[in-house]
N, C-alpha and C positions, 0 to 999 in steps of 0.2 A: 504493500500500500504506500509505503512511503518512496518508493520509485515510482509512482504512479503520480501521487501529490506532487514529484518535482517534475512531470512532465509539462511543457508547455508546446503547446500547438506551435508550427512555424506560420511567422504573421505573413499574412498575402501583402505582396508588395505590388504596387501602379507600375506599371513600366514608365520608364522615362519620359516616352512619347506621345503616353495616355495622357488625354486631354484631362484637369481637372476642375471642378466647378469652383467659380471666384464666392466666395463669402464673405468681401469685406460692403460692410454695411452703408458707403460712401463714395461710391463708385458709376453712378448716374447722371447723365451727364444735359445740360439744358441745347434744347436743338437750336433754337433761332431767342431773339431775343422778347423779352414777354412787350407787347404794345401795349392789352389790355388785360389788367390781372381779374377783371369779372369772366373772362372767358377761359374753355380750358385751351393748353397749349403742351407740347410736345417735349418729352424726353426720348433721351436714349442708354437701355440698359446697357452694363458691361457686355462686351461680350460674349462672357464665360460664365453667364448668369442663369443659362439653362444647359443641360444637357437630355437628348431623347433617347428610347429604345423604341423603336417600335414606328415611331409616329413623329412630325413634323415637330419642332422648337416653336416654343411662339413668337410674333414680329418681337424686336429688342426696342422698335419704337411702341412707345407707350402714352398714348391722352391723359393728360390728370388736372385735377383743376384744385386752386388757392383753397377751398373754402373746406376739400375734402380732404389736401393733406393737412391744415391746420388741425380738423376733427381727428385724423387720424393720430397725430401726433399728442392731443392732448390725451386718449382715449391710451394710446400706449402708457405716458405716463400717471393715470387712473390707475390701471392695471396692476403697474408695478409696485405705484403705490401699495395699492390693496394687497402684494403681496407680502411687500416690507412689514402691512401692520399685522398680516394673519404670522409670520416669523417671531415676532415681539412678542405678540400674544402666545403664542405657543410656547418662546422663550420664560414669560411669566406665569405659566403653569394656569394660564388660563385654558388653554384647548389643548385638551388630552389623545392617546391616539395617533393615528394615523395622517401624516400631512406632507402633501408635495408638492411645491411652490414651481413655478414658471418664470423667474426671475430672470431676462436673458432672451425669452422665445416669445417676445410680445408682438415680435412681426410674423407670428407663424395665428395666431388667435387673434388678431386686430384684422390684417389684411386677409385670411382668411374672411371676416366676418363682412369687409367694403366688396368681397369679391362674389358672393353668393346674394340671393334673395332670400325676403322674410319667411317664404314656405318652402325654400328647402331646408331636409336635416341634417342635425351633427348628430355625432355620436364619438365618446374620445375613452380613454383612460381614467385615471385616477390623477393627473394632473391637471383639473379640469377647471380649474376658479374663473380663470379670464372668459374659457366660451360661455360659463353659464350667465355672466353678465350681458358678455357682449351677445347673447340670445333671447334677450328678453328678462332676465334676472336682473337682479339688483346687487349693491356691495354691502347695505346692509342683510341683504337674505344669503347672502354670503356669508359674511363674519358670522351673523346670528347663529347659521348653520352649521359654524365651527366651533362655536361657542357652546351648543346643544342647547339653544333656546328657540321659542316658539315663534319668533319673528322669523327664522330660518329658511329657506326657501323646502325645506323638507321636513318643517316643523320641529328640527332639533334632531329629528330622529334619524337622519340620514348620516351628517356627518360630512367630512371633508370629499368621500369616493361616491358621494350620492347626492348630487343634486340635478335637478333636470326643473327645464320649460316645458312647452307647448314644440317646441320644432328643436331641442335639447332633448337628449335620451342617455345624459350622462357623460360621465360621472360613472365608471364600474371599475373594482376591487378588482375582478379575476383576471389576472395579464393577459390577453390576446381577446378574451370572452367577449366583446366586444365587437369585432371585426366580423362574427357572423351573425351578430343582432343586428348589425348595419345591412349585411347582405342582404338580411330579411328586412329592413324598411326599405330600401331599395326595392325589392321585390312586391311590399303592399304599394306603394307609390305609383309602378308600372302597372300594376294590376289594377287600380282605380284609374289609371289612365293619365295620373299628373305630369307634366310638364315641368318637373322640379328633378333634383340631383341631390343626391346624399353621402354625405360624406363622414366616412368609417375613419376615424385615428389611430394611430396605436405608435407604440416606441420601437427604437431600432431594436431593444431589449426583446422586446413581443414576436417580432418579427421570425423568429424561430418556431414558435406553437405551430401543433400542426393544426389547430381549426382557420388557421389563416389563410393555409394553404389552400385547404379546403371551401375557405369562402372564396377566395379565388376561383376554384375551378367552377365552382354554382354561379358565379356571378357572371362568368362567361358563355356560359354554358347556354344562357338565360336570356344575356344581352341586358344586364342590369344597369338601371344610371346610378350606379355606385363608383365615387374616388375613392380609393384604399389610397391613406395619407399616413405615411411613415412618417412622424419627428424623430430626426437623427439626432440626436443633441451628443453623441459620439459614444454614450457609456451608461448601457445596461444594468443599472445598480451599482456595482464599484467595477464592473467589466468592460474592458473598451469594447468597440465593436469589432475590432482586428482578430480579439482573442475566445470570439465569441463567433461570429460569423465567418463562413468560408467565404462567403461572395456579402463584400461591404454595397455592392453597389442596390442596394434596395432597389432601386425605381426598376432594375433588367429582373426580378425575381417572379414576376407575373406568367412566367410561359407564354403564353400566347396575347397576355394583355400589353397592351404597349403601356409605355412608363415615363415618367419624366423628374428627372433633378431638379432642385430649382434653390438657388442663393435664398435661404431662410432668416439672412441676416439683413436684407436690404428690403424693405413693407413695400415699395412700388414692384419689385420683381414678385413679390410671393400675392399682390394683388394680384395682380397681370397673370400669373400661373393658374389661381385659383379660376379666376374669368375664363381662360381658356379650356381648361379640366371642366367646368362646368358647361360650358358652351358642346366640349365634346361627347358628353354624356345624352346630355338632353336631347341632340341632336339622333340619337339610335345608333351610335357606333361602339356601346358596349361599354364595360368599365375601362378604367383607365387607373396606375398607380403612378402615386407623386410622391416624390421623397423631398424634404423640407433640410436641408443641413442648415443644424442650427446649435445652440448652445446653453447649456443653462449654468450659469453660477453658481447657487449652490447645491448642497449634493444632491440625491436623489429623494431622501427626504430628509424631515430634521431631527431622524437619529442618525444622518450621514455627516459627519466633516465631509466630505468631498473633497478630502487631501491626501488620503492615504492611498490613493489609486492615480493620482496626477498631481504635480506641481503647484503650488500658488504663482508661481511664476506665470505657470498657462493659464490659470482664470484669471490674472491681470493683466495680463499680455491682450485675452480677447476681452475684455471690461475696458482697456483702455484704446482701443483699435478698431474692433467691430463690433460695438454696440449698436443694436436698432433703432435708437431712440437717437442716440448721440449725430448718428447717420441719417438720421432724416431732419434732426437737428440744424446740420451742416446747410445740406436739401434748401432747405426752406430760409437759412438767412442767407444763403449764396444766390440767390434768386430773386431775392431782392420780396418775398411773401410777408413777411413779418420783422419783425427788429428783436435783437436779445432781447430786452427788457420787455417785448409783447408776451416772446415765450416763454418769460420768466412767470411772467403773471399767470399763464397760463398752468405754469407748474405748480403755485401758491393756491388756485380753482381746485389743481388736482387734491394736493394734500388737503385743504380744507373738507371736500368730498368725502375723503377717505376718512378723514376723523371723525365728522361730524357721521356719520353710518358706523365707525365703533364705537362709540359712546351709545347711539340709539340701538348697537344692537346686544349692547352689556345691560340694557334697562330693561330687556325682554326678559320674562320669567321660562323657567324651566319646564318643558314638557310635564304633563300632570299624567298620575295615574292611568287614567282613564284613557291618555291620548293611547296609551299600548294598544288599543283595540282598535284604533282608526287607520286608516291609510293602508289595511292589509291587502285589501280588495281595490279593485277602480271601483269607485263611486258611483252606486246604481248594483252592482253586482255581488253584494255581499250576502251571505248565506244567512238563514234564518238566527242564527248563534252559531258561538265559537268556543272550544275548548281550549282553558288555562292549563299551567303545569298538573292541576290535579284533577282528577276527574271530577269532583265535588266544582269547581272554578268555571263558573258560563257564563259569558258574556251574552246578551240579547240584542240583537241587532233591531 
């Protein structure tokens, strides 16, 4: 056993000439100059900002307009915020349990979110805080929900791997388990005939299960408008992806579905990807997998330092170089959209947001007795009583 514990896999190495995707989050570039900032106007991505298998790259020119990167960039900074307070909180032995912040991958949940419509689905993992806002949730039914109070978007009782909207479906615990509950909305979707595209999450980490593989093959099988959305963020719990996967390159792993990379560090590229992926879905030409290279900060959750399997050097290195925020930051005063001191204030909007929803969501009391009996069922469909731990124990519906 112990020559086994010291084996390590030999890591797959790019050939020198393999093209690689660019990740730096400040790399887009203004086409002509702006005349009038009410309209939109033209960029152009890096361009090693996509990479395909299967199927065409999207154009590298990209339309964007003032009013939706200013949203976009406050909404990053929202997010983060919210994640910095759920860290604090957690740190204060306020939210017990299970928790795994996004800190790092807010261009992968923001632009995601500009890239898609109201009635299409998500459906993600267990890193989920940022979609279930940017879906229709709130930061206080967030926190609350971390907090186990009844303001909570899951009434306390869900917890940090359980929260869901109306076009959110989580928010789920079991690693990959996920990827064929998307299949399957995907699948009601076409079946009533809508016009929308659903998009299944999962980590580079997941990407090994075999129901993945499996909802892959249904989903083609089918002709599903399902995106299988791999976030690479490089490391499977404390596993890089080298030492875990034979084939890093996620987006080629579909068989027959075509796939696409996409710079997960720059919010106008992973807009632009998402629009595309959805456009190709909807369209009837089947699923389609996109892999996000991206990054997170800190570990995997917050019983991880996230030091003992990489460098502090490598999370300051990309904190100080390809940040999403910082990179659209750049975007937007090089272009003349806003002045430092607009998007200062804009940051002072965020953090007040974020405080003012932890405080209203520490004022919420804690799930009652009683609530144990609720929310087992969908509403409408609960059975006449329910049996407690003891057989003497009924609840009456």
């Amino acid at each position: 056993m112990a020559s086994l514990a010291r084996f390590r896999p030999a890591v797959r190495r790019i050939p020198a000439f393999a093209r690689a995707i660019q990740t730096s989050a400040d790399t887009t570039q203004l086409q002509d100059t702006i005349q009038d900032y009410s309209q939109p106007f033209t960029v152009k991505l890096h361009e090693e900002s996509f990479r395909s298998y299967q199927c065409e790259t999207p154009s590298l020119e990209v339309e964007v307009k003032k009013d939706e990167l200013l949203k976009m960039y406050k909404d990053m900074q929202t997010m983060r915020r919210m994640e910095m307070a759920a860290d604090a909180l957690y740190k204060a032995k306020l939210i017990r349990g299970f928790c795994h912040l996004a800190i790092g991958q807010e261009a992968v949940s923001v632009g995601l979110e500009y890239g898609i419509k109201p009635e299409d689905r998500v459906i993600t993992a267990y890193r989920c805080h940022p979609f279930a806002v940017m879906r229709g949730g709130t930061i206080k039914g967030v926190i609350a929900e971390l907090l186990g109070r009844q303001a909570g978007m899951s009434h306390g009782k869900g917890g940090s791997m359980h929260i869901f909207t109306p076009s959110f479906f989580g928010g789920n615990g079991i690693v990959g388990a996920q990827v064929p509950v998307g299949a399957g909305i995907a699948f009601a979707q076409k079946y009533l005939g809508k016009d929308t595209a659903t998009f299944a999450l999962y980590g580079d980490g997941a990407s090994n299960q075999g129901q993945v593989f499996e909802a892959f093959n249904m989903a083609k099988l089918w002709g599903l408008p399902a995106v299988f959305v791999c976030e690479n963020n490089k490391y499977g719990m404390g596993t890089s992806a080298e030492r875990s996967s034979s084939n890093t390159e996620y987006f080629t792993r579909g068989d027959k579905i075509p796939g696409l990379q996409v710079n997960g560090m720059d919010i106008i590229a992973s807009r632009h990807a998402v629009q595309y992926a959805r456009k190709w879905v909807t369209e009837g030409n089947g699923p389609l997998l996109m892999e996000f290279v991206t990054y997170r900060y800190g570990g995997h959750s917050m019983s991880d330092p996230g030091t003992t399997y990489r460098t502090r050097e490598e999370v300051q290195r990309m904190r100080s170089t390809q940040d999403p925020i910082r990179g659209l930051q750049r975007y937007i005063e090089e272009w003349g959209l806003a002045t430092e001191q607009e998007l200062k204030q804009l940051d002072k909007d965020a953090k007040a947001e974020v405080d003012q929803a932890v405080e209203e969501a520490k004022q919420s009391p804690e799930p009652l007795t009683k609530d144990l009996w609720t929310d087992i069922y969908y509403k409408g469909t609960e059975p006449s009583s329910m049996r407690g731990r003891e057989r003497e124990e009924v609840h009456h519906y």
